[in-house]
VOGU-3710 file (C-alpha; in Angstrom, 3 decimals, decimal comma):
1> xxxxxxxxxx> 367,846/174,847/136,075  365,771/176,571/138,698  362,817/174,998/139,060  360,968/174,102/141,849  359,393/170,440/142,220  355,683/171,205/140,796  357,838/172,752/137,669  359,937/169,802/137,096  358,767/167,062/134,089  359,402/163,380/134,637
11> xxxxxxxxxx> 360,299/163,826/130,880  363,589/165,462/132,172  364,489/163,448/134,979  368,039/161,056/133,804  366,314/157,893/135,784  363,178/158,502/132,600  363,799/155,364/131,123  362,469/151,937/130,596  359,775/150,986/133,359  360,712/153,910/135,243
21> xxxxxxxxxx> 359,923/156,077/132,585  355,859/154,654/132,517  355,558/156,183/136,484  357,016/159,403/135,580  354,512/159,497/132,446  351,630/158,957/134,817  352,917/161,958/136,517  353,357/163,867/133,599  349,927/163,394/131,992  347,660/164,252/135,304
31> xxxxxxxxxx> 349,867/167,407/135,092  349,747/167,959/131,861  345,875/167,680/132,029  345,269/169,729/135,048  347,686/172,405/133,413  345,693/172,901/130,337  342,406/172,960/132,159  344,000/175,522/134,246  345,379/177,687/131,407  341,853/177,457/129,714
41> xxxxxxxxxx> 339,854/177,558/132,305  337,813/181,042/131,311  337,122/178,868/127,891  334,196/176,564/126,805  334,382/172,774/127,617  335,142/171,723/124,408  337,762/173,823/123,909  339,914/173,247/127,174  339,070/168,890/126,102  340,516/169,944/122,480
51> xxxxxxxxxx> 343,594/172,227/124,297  344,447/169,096/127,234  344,085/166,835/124,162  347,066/168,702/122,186  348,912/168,791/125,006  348,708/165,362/125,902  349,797/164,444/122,107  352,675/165,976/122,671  353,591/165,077/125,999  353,234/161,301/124,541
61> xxxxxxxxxx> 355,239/162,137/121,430  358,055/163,703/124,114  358,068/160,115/125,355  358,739/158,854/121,739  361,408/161,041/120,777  363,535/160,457/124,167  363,187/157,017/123,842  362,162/156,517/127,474  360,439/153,335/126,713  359,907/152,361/123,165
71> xxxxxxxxxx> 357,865/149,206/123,501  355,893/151,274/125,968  355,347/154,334/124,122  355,791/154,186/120,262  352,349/153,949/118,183  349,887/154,212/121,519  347,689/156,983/121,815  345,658/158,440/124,752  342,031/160,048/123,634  340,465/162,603/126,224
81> xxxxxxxxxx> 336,580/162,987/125,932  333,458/164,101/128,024  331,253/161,815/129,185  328,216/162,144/131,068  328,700/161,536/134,788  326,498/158,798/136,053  326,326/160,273/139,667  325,273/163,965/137,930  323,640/163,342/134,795  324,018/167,269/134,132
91> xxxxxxxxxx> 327,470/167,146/134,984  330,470/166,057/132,443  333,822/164,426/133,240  336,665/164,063/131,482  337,221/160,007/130,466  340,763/159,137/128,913  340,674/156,480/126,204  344,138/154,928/126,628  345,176/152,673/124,345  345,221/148,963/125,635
101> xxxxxxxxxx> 348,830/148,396/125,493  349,896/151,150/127,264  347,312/151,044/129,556  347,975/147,347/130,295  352,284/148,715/131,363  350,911/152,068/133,346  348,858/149,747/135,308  351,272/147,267/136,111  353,840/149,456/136,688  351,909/151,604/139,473
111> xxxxxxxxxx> 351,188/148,109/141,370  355,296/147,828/141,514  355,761/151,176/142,572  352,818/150,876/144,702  353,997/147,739/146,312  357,544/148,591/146,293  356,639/151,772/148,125  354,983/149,632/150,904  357,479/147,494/151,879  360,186/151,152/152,481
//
């Protein structure tokens, strides 16, 4: 495959799997957003929320079907939506409604890799 590094999924990385598999999700979904909002960015809104919000489905259903992590993965959800930004009250952002569980093992597992990372 010749991809370069901004090209290349955690989805398809061999080491995807079990807690591993939650960091390179994390990766995967900030891309995933910023790619759609990127590929729709001429569009309203709405519709680049609704067009990151497919794309995150299936990113998460990926994650399912490669069984990188099914206690982490299987039945969770993530819901994208705009918000009103406290700081700009004409301004929107986009919030991510993650589903408790699987926010709960992303979390966690960035503190290991975050603390694990210190100590190299």
């Amino acid at each position: 495959m010749n991809t370069s590094n901004n090209e290349t999924w955690g989805f398809l990385h061999p080491e995807c799997h079990g807690q591993q598999a939650l960091m390179f999700f994390s990766w995967d979904l900030a891309k995933t957003i910023e790619q759609q909002f990127k590929l729709h960015a001429n569009s309203s809104l709405d519709t680049q929320v609704h067009e990151a919000q497919k794309a995150v489905d299936r990113l998460l259903n990926q994650y399912v079907q490669i069984q990188a992590n099914p206690a982490a993965f299987e039945g969770q959800s993530i819901k994208l939506t705009l918000e009103v930004d406290e700081a700009d009250p004409q301004a929107s952002v986009v919030a991510l409604q993650t589903s408790p569980h699987l926010e709960a093992l992303i979390l966690q597992a960035q503190e290991q890799h975050q603390g694990s990372s210190s100590i190299n």
